[in-house]
C-alpha positions in Angstrom: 90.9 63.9 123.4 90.5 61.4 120.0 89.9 63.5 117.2 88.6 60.6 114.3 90.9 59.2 111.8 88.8 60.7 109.4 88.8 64.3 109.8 91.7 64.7 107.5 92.3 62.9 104.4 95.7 62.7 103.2 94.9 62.8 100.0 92.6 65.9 99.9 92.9 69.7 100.6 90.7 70.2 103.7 89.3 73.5 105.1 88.1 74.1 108.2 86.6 76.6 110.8 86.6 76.1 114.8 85.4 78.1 117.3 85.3 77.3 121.0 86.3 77.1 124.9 90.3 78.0 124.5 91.5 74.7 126.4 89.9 72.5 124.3 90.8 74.2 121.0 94.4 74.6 121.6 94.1 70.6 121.8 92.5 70.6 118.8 95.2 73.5 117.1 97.6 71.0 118.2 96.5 67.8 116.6 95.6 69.4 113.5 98.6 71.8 112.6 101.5 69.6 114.7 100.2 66.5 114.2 98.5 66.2 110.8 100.5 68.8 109.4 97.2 70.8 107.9 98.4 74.4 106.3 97.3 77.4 108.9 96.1 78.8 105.5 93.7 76.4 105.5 92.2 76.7 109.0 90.5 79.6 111.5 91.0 78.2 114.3 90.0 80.4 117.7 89.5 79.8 121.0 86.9 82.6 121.6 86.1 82.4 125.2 87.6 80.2 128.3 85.6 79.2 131.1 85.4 81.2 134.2 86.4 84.4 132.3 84.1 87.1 130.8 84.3 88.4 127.3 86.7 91.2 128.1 88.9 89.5 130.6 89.3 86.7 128.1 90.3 89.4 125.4 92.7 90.7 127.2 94.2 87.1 128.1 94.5 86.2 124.5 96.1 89.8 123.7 99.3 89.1 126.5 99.5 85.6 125.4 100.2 86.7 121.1 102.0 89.9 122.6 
């Protein structure tokens, strides 16, 4: 995954909200806090559902994965 040069300027505060299928947002997490160094105060970040799981199982998942 490429995530544009452009996303976060280095010489700007940048806020953000992202929402999405849990494999491809914990790409994006990645990139943005580990690679670009963006504050966590500065993001919501959540992966809030993963494919071939329904809304509780997925609840659940994420629950034993922070636990």
């Amino acid at each position: 995954m490429q995530i544009s040069q452009h996303l976060l300027p280095v010489d700007q505060t940048v806020q953000t909200c992202i929402a999405g299928e849990s494999t491809v947002i914990k790409a994006i997490r990645d990139e943005i806090f580990k690679v670009r160094g963006m504050k966590k105060d500065d993001a919501y970040v959540s992966g809030y559902w993963k494919v071939g799981m329904i809304e509780d199982e997925h609840q659940t998942y994420k629950q034993t994965m922070h636990a």
